[in-house]
C-alpha positions as CSV (number, residue, x, y, z in Angstrom):
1,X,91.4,-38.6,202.9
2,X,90.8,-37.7,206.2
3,X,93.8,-39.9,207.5
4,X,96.0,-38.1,205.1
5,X,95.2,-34.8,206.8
6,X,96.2,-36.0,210.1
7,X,99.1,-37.4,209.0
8,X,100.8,-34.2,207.1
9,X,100.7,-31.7,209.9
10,X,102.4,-34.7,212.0
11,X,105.3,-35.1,209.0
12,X,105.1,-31.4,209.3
13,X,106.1,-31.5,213.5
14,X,108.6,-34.2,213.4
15,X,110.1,-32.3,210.7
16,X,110.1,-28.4,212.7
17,X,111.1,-30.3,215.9
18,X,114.3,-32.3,213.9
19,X,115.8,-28.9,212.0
20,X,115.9,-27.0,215.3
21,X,119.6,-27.0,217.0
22,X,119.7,-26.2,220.3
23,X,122.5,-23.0,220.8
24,X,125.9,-23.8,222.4
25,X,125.8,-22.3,225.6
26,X,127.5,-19.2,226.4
27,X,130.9,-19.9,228.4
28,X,131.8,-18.7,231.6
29,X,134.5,-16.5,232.3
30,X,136.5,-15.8,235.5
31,X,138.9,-13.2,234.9
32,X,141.4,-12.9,238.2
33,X,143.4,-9.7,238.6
34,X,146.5,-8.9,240.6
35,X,147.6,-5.9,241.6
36,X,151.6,-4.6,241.1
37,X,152.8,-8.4,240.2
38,X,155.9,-8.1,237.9
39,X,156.0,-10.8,234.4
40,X,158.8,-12.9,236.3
41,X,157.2,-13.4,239.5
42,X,156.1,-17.0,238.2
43,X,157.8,-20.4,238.8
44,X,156.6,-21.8,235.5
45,X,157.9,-18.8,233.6
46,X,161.4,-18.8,234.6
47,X,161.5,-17.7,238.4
48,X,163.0,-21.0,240.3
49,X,162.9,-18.5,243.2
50,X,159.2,-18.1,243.6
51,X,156.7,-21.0,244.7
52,X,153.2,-20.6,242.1
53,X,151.7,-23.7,242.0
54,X,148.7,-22.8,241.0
55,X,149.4,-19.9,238.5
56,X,152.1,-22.7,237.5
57,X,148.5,-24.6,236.6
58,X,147.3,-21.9,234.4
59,X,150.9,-22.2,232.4
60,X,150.7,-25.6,232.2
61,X,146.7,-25.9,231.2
62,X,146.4,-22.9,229.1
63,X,148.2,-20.2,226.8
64,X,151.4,-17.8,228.6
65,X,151.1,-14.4,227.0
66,X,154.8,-13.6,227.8
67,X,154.9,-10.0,226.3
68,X,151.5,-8.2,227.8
69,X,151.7,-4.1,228.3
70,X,150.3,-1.8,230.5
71,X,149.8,1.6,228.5
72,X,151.3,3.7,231.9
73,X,149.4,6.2,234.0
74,X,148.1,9.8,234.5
75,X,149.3,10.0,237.7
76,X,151.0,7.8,240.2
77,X,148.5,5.1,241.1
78,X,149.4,3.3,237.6
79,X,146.1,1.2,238.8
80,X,143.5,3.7,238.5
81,X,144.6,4.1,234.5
82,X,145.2,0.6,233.8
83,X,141.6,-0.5,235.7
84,X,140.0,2.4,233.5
85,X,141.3,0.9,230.6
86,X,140.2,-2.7,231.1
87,X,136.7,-1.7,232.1
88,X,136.2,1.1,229.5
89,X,138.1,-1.0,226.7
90,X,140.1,2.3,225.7
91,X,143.3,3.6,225.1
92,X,144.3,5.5,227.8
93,X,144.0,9.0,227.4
94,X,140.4,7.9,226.2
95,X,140.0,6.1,229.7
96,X,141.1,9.2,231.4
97,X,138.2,11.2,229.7
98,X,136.0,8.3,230.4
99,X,136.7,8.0,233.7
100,X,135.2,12.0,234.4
101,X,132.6,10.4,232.3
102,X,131.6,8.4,234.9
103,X,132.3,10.3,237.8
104,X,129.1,12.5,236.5
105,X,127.0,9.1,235.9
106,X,127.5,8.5,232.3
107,X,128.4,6.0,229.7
108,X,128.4,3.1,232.4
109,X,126.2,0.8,230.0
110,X,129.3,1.0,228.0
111,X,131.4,-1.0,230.7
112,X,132.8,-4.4,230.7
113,X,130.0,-5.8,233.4
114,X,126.9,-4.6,231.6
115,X,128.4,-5.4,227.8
116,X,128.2,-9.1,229.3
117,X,124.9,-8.6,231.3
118,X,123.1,-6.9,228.1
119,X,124.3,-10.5,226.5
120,X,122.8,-12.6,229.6
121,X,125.3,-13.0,231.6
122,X,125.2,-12.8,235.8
123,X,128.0,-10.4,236.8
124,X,130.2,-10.8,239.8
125,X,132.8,-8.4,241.5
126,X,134.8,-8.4,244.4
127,X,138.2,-6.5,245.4
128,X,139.8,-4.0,244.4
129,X,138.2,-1.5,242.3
130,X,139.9,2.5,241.7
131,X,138.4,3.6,239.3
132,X,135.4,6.4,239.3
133,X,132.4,4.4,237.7
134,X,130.4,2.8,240.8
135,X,131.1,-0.9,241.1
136,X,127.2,-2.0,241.2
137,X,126.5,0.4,238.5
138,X,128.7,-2.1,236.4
139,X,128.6,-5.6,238.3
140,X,125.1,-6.8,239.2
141,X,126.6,-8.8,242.4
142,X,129.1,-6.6,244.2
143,X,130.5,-7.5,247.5
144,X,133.6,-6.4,248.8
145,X,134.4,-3.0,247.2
146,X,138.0,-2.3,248.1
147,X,140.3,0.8,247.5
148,X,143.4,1.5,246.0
149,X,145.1,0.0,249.1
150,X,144.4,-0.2,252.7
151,X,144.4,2.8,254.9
152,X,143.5,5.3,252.3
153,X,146.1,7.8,254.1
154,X,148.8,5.2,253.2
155,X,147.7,5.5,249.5
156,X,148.7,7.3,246.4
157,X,148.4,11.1,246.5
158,X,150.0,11.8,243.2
159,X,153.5,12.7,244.0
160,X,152.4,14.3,247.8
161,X,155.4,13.1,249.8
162,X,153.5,11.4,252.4
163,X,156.5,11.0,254.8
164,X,157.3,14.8,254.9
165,X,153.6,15.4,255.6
166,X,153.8,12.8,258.6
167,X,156.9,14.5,259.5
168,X,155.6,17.7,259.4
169,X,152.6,16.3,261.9
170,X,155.2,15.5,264.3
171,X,155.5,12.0,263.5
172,X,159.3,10.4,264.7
173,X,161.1,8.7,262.0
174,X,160.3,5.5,263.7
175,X,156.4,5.6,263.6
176,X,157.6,6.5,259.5
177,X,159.1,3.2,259.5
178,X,156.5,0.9,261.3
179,X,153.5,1.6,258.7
180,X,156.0,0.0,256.3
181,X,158.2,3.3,254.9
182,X,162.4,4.1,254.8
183,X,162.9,0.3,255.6
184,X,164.8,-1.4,256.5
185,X,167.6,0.2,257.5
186,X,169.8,-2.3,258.2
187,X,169.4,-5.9,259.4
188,X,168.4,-4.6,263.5
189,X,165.8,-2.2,261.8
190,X,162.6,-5.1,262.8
191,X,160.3,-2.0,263.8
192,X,157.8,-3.3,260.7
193,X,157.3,-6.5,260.3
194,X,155.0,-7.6,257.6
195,X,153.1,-10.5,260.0
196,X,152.6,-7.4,262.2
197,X,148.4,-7.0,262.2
198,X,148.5,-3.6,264.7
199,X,148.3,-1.4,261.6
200,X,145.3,-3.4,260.4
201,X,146.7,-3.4,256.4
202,X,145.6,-6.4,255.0
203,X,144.0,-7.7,257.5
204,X,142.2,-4.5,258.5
205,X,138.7,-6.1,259.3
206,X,140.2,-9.2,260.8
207,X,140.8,-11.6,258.4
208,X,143.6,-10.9,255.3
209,X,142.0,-9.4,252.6
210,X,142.9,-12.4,249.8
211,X,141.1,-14.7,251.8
212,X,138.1,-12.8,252.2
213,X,138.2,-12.5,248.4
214,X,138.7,-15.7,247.8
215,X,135.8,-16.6,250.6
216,X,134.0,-14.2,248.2
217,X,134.5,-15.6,245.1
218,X,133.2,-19.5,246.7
219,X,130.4,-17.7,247.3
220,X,129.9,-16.4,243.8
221,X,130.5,-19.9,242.2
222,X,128.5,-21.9,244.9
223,X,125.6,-20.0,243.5
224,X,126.0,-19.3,239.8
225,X,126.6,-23.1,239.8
226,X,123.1,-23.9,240.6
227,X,122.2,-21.2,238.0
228,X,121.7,-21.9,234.4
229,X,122.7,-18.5,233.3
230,X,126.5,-18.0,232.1
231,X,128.7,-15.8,234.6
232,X,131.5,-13.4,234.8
233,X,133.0,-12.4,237.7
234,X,135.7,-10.1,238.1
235,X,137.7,-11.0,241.0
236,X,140.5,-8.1,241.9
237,X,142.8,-8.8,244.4
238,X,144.8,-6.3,246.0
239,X,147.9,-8.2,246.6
240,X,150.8,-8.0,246.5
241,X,150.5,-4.4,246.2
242,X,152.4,-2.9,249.6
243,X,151.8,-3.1,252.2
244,X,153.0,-6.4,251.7
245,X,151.8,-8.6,254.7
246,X,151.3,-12.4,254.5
247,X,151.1,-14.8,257.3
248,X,154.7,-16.3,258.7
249,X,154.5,-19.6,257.2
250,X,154.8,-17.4,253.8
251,X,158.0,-16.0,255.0
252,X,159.5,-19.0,256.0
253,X,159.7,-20.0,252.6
254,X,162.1,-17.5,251.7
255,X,165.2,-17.3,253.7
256,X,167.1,-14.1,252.8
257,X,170.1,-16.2,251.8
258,X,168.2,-17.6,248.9
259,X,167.1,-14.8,247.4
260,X,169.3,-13.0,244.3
261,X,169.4,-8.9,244.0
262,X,168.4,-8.4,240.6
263,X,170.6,-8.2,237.9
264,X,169.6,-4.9,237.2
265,X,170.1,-3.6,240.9
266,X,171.2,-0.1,241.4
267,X,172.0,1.8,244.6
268,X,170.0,4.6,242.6
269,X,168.5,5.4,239.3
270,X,170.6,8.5,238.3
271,X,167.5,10.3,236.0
272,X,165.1,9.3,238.7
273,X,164.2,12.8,240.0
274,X,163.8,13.8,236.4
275,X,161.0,11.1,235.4
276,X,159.4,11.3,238.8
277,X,160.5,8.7,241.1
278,X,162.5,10.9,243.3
279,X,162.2,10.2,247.1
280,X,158.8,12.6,247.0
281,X,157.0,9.7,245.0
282,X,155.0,7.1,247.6
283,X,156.0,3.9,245.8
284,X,160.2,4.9,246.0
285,X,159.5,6.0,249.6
286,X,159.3,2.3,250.7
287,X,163.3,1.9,251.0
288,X,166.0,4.3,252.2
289,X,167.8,6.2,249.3
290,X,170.7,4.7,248.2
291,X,169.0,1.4,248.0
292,X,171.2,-1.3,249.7
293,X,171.1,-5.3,248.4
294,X,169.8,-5.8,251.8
295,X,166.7,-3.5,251.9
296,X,166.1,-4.7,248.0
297,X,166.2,-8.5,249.0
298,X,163.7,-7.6,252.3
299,X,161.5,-6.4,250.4
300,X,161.5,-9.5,247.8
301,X,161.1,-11.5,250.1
302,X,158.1,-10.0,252.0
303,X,156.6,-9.6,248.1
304,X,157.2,-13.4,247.1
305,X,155.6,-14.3,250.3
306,X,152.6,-12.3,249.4
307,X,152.3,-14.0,246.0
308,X,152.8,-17.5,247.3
309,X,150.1,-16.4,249.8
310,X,147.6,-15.4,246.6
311,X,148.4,-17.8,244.8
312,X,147.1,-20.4,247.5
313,X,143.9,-18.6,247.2
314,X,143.4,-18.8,243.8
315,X,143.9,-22.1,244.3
316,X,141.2,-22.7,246.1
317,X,139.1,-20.4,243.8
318,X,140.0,-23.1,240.9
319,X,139.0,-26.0,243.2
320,X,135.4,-24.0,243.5
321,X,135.0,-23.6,240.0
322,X,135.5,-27.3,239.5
323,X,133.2,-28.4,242.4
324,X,130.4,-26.3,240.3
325,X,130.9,-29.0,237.4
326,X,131.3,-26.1,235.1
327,X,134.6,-25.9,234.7
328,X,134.9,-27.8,231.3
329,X,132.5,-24.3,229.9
330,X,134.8,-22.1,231.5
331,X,137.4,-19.5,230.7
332,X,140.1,-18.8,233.4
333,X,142.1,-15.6,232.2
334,X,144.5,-14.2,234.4
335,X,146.6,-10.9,234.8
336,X,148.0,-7.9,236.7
337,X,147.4,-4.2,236.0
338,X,151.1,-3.4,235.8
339,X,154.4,-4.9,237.0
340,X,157.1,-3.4,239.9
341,X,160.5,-2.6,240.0
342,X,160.9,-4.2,243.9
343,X,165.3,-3.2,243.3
344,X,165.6,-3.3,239.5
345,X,167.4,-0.1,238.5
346,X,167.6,1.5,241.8
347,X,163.7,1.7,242.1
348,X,160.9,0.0,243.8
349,X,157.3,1.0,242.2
350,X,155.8,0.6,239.2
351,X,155.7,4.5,237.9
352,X,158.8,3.4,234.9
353,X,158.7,2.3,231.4
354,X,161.3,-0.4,232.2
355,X,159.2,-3.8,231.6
356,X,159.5,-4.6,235.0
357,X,156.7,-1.9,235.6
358,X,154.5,-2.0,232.5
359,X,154.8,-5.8,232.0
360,X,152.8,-8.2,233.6
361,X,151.8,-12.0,233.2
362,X,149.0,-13.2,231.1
363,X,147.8,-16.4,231.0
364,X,144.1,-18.1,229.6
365,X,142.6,-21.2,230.4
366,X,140.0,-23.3,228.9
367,X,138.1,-25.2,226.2
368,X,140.3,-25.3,222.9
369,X,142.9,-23.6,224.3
370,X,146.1,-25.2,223.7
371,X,148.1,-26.1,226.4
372,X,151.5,-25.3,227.8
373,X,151.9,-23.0,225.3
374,X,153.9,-20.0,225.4
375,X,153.1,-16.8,222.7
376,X,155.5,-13.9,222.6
377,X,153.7,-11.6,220.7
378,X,153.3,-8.0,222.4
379,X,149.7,-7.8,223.3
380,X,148.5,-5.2,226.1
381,X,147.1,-6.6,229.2
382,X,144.0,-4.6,228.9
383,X,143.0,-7.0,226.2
384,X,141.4,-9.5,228.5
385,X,138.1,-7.6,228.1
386,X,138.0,-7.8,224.1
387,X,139.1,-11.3,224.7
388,X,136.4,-12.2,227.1
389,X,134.1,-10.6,224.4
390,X,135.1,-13.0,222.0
391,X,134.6,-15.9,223.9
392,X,131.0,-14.5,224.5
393,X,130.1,-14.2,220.7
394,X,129.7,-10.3,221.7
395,X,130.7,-8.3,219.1
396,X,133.4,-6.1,219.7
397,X,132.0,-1.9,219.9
398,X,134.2,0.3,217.6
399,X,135.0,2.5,221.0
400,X,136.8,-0.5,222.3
401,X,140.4,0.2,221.1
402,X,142.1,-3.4,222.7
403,X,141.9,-6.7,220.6
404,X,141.0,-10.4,221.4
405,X,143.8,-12.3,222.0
406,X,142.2,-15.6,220.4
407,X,143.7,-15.2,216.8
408,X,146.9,-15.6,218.1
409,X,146.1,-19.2,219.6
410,X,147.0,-20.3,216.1
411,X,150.2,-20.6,214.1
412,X,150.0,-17.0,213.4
413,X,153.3,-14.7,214.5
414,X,151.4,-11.6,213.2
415,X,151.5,-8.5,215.5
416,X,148.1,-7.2,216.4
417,X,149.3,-3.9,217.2
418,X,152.5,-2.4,214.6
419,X,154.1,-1.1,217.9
420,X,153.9,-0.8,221.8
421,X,153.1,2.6,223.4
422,X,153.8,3.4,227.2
423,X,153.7,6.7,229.3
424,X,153.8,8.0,232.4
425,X,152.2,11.7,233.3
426,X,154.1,14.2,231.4
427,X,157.7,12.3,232.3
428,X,158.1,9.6,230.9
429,X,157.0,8.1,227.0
430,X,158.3,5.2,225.8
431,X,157.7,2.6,222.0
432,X,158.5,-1.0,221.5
433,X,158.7,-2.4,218.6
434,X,160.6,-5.1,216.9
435,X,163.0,-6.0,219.5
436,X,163.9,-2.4,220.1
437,X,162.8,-0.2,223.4
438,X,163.3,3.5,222.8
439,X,162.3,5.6,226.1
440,X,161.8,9.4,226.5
441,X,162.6,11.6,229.3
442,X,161.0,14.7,228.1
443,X,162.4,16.9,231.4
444,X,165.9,16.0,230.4
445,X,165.7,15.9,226.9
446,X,167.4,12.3,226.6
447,X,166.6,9.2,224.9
448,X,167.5,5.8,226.3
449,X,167.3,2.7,223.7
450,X,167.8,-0.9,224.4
451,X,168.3,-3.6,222.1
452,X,165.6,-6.3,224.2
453,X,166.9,-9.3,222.6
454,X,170.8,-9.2,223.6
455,X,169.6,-7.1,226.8
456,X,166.8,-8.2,228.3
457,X,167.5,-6.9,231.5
458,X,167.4,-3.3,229.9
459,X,170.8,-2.2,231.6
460,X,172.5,-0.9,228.7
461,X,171.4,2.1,226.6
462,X,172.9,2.5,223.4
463,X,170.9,5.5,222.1
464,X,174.5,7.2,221.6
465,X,176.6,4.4,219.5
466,X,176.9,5.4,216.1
467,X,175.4,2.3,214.7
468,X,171.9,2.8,216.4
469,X,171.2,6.5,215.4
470,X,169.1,5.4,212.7
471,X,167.2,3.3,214.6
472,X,166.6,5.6,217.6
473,X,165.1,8.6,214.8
474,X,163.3,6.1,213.3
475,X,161.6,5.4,216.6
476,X,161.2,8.5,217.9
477,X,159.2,9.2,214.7
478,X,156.6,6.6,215.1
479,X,156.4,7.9,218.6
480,X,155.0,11.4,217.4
481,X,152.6,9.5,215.1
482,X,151.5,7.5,218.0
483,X,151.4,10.0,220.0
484,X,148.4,11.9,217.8
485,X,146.8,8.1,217.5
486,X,146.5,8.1,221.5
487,X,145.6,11.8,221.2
488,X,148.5,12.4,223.6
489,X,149.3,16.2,223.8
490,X,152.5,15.8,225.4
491,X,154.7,17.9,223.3
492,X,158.0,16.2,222.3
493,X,159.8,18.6,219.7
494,X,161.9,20.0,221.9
495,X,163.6,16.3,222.1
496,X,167.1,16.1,220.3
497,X,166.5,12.2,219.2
């Protein structure tokens, strides 16, 4: 009997200790962030102009979201919006709300850091940041905390028109153009020069600002791969944001002569001063008005630099993540908070519902994810944060208003969202759906629509054919609705559509 006795409690061990599973563990994520980089500023997407390799990588290894949307902005640092979208998760006149939210120290444990500390992860950020919630109240590990761009008197002031103010404090027209404004003039106009470090810019501190991030970012993985706790870091570069300054070598790759002006290229937008990139706006400042193929391809060629330039970096931030031997648990997601214009239609920032400003690339890496594969389903950039709570088994919060990009790995076609919604401050409002752009300058009372599938390049508008009137009502219509869904109170009935 008493052998018996000993025996069933044993029975009863061997059997707890054989039911219990041990829990997957949590991926990590690494979500990389550019700043102002256009959708076809890839090599593996289309661009045999560009060098990418390693972005080229994250095509190759990993899903192409091909059709990802920025939402617009509230005024004309289209970065603060979009960043206060992708932290907050919400739409963006929610974000704008949030963001005074925060700017009075509230509703930061609703962020995208402390959603993925509350479910154990370490938190990591470094770069660029431009948005009012204090980085280390939503990172735990915060380094390098940078702002909008370098030399904060260089940056956005809404639509302040920073060269008149420098002109009015007796600047000469050629100080104007050696920060990087009105230029070039022609090909002897070589008083900028984007290896020049006088002006500090990107290298303002002594060493360019994607290397120190990337520096950064080795640091971050050196240590959270002798952790066992799952990490997220955020890393935010600035570049290639203006001014756009990248070591020679970078230059040399891109000899003037190979470089195309856009298809697209205009000597000037004719409705610019109506939507708010007249000369007055900081972003259209950057080249003399009418633009000229040889200002437009100058500055291409200084921006592909500046990509090529990051995109070594992130190379050797995807090297680091592999020395951690983590990198098999890993999620690599990768995007920009808007795209640029750099010629296209006569402009060169990113203030536009055209898709070369509201459409950027989108590409995830890493376990299950199917590879080389190319979706062209409109998303909106800003869902990299409901996507990264996905992969973390965190259940989505009804506030956040983006969507997890995962289903659409599949076979599925099926649109996530019925239609796409862009606007810019109280200028510009714009829909997307079903092949069909339909834009709305509310200041001139015109419509533009563009058939995207025979016109890609958005360069004809055929809101007045006969043919298309139904089809330009019928879009203005879902506009209004979406309109009172984003609780935008732009009021649009004075619109003949």
């Amino acid at each position: 009997m008493r052998k018996l006795l000993i025996l069933i409690p044993c029975l009863l061990i061997f059997a707890c200790k054989t039911e219990k599973k041990e829990e997957p563990a949590k991926p990590n994520i690494v979500f990389i962030f550019a700043d102002d980089m256009t959708y076809s500023a890839l090599h593996a997407l289309g661009n045999d102009e560009i060098e990418t390799p390693n972005l080229d990588h994250l095509v190759r290894n990993g899903t192409s979201f091909t059709h990802a949307f920025n939402m617009g902005g509230w005024n004309g640092a289209i970065c603060v919006a979009s960043r206060s979208m992708i932290i907050s998760g919400r739409s963006i006149w929610d974000a704008q709300k949030m963001a005074t939210s925060w700017s009075q120290g509230k509703e930061m444990e609703k962020t995208w850091g402390r959603l993925m500390e509350k479910s154990g992860y370490e938190t990591y950020m470094t770069g660029k940041w431009h948005v009012k919630a204090p980085a280390d109240s939503v990172f735990q590990n915060v380094v390098h905390v940078r702002p909008g761009m370098p030399r904060d008197s260089w940056s956005h002031q809404g639509t302040i028109p920073i060269i008149n103010e420098m002109l009015g404090n007796g600047a000469s027209e050629s100080e104007i153009r050696s920060i990087g404004y009105n230029r070039p003039l022609n090909e002897n106009d070589t008083l900028w020069t984007p290896t020049d470090k006088k002006y500090g810019g990107f290298w303002q501190g002594g060493k360019h600002w994607s290397e120190v991030l990337k520096d950064d970012a080795l640091g971050f993985l050196n240590k959270a791969g002798k952790s066992d706790k799952p990490f997220f870091m955020y890393l935010a570069f600035n570049a290639p944001h203006d001014p756009r300054q990248a070591p020679q070598e970078y230059l040399d790759k891109y000899p003037l002569e190979n470089i195309s002006v856009p298809k697209s290229f205009l000597p000037e937008y004719p409705f610019k001063d109506g939507i708010g990139n007249g000369p007055d706006l900081r972003d259209e400042a950057l080249a003399p008005f009418p633009r000229t193929e040889y200002a437009v391809k100058k500055h291409i060629q200084e921006y592909y630099a500046l990509i090529t330039h990051l995109d070594d970096q992130i190379g050797q931030i995807l090297e680091g993540l592999e020395a951690t031997g983590k990198g098999d648990n890993t999620y690599v997601v990768f995007t920009a908070d808007h795209g640029l214009s750099v010629g296209r239609h006569g402009l060169l920032g990113k203030q536009s519902q055209f898709d070369h400003s509201v459409r950027a690339p989108f590409m995830i890496m890493g376990p299950d994810i199917p590879k080389n594969k190319k979706v062209e389903t409109d998303i909106y950039l800003q869902d990299a944060m409901a996507t990264s709570l996905d992969l973390a088994g965190i259940e989505k919060p009804q506030y956040v208003f983006f969507n997890s990009v995962l289903p659409l790995l599949g076979e599925t076609k099926e649109n996530q969202y019925p239609s796409i919604y862009g606007s810019y401050v109280d200028t510009q409002r714009m829909i997307r759906k079903e092949g069909f752009k339909l834009m709305v300058y509310p200041k001139l009372n015109k419509v533009l629509l563009f058939d995207l599938q025979n016109d890609p390049e958005e360069m004809n508008d055929i809101s007045e054919n006969e043919e298309h009137k139904e089809k330009v009502n019928e879009l203005f219509q879902e506009l209004l609705e979406l309109q009172k869904e984003m609780k935008d109170t732009l009021d649009l009935s004075h619109i003949r559509a």
